[in-house]
MARKESE-775492 format. One record per residue (C-alpha): residue number from 1; residue in one letter; x, y, z. Coordinates in nm, 2 decimals. Example, Ala and Ser with C-alpha at 12.3 -4.5 7.8 and 13.67 -1.06 7.14 Angstrom:
<sites>
- num|residuo|c1|c2|c3
- 1|A|1.23|-0.45|0.78
- 2|S|1.37|-0.11|0.71
</sites>
This chain:
<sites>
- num|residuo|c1|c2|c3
- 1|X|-3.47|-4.70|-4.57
- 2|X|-3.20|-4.71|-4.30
- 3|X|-2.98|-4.90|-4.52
- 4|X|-3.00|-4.69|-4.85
- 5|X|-2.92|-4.37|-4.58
- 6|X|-2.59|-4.56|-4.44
- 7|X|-2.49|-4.64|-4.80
- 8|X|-2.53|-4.29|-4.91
- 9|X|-2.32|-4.15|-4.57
- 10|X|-2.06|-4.44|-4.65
- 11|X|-2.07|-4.32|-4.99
- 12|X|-2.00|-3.98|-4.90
- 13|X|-1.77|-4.08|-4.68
- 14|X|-1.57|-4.24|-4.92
- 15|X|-1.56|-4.00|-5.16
- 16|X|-1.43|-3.73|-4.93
- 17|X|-1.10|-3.59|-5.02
- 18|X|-0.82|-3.76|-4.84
- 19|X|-0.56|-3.59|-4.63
- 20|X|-0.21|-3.74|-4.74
- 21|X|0.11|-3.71|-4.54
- 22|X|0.31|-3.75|-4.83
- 23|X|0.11|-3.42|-5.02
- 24|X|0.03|-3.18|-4.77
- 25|X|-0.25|-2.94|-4.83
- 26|X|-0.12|-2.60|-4.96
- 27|X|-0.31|-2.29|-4.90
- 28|X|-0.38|-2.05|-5.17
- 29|X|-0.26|-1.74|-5.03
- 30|X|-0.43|-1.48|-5.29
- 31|X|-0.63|-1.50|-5.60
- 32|X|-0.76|-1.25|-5.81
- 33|X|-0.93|-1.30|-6.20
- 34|X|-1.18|-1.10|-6.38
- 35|X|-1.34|-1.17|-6.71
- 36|X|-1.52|-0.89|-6.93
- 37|X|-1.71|-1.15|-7.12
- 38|X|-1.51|-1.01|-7.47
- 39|X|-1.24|-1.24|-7.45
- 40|X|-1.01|-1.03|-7.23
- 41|X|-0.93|-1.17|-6.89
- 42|X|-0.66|-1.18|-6.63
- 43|X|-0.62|-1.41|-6.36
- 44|X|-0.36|-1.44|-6.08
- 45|X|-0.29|-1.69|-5.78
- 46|X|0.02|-1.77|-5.54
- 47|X|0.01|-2.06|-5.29
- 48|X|0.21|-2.07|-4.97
- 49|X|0.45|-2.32|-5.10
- 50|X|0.56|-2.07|-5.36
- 51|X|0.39|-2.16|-5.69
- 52|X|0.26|-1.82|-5.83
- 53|X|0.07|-1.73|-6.18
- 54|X|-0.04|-1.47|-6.35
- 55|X|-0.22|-1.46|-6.71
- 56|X|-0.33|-1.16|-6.91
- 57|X|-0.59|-1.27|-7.19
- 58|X|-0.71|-1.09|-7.54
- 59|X|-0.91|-1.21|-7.81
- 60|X|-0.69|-1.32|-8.13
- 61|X|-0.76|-1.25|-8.47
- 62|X|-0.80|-1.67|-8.54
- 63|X|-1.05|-1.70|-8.29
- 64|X|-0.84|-1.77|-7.99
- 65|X|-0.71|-1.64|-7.66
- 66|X|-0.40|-1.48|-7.70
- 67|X|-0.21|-1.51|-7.36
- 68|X|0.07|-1.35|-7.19
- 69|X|0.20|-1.44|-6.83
- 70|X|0.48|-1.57|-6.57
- 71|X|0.46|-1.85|-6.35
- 72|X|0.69|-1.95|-6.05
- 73|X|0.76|-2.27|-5.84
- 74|X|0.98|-2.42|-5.60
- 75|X|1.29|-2.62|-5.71
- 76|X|1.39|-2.92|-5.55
- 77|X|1.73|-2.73|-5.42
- 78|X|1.51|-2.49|-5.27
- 79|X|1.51|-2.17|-5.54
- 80|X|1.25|-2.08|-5.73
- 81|X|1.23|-2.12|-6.08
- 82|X|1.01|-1.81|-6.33
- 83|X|0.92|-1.90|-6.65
- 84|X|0.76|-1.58|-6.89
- 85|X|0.50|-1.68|-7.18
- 86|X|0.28|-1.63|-7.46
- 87|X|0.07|-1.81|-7.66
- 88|X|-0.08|-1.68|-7.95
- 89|X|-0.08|-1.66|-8.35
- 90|X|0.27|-1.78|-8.35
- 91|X|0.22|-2.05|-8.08
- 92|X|0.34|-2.11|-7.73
- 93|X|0.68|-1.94|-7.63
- 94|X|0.86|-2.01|-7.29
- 95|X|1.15|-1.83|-7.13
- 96|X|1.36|-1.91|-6.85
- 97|X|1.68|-2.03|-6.75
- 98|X|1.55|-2.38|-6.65
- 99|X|1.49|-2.44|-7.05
- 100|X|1.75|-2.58|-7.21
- 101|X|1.89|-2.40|-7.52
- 102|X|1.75|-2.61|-7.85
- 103|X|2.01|-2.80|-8.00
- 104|X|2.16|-2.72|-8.32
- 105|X|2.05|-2.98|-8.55
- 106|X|1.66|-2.88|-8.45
- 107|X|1.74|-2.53|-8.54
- 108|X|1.87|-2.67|-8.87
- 109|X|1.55|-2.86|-8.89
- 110|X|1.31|-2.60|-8.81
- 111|X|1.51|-2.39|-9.04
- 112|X|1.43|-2.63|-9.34
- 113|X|1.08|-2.65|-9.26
- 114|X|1.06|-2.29|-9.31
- 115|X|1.25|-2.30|-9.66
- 116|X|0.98|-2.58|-9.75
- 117|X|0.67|-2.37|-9.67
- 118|X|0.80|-2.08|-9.86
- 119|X|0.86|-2.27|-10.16
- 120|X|0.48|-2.38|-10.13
- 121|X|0.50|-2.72|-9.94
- 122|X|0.19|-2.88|-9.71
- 123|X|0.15|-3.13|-9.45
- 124|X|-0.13|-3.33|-9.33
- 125|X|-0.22|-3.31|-8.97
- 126|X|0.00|-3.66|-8.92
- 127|X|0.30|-3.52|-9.05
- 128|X|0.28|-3.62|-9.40
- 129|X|0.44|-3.41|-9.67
- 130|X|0.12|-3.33|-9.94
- 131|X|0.33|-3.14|-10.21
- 132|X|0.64|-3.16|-10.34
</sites>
């Protein structure tokens, strides 16, 4: 009996999270979040090390969660970088200055794909053109 009881403190012991040096523990300064139980929530955190979110949630007429929101964190050089999204219908959109502007051939590409579903054409889910 004495053994199985150290095993299970060893165990335990074990299993405990480990403090690192190299990743200090970051306090969560506030959070915040409610859920009406009809698909519409909001939630909202910042930690002290400057990471900060906040999502706004609806119901979407496919079935999903439509969500808008911002999120912050630290650059390496020190400034913080914001990003502003939404996902919905139309898919996940990101803005900030820290993206990159897409380059002109993928606008050219995007651009064709559009042409190709309004003259009737379908993909499978690996890509694969199914009419012509």
């Amino acid at each position: 009996m004495k053994s199985v009881i150290l095993a299970c403190l060893a165990a335990v012991a074990i299993a405990a999270p480990q403090l690192r040096p190299d990743r200090p523990f970051i306090r969560v300064l506030t959070y915040n979040s409610a859920d009406d139980g009809n698909g519409n929530f909001n939630y909202e955190y910042e930690a002290e090390n400057g990471i900060y979110k906040r999502v706004q949630g609806t119901p979407g007429s496919r079935g999903q969660s439509n969500m808008r929101g911002v999120f912050r964190f630290p650059l390496d050089d020190g400034t913080i970088a914001e990003v502003t999204f939404t996902a919905d219908e139309d898919g996940y959109r990101a803005e900030s200055p820290i993206i990159p502007a897409m380059p002109a051939h993928a606008i050219e590409q995007i651009r064709i794909a559009e042409e190709q579903r309004r003259q009737g054409a379908t993909w499978d889910q690996q890509g694969r053109r199914l009419t012509r």
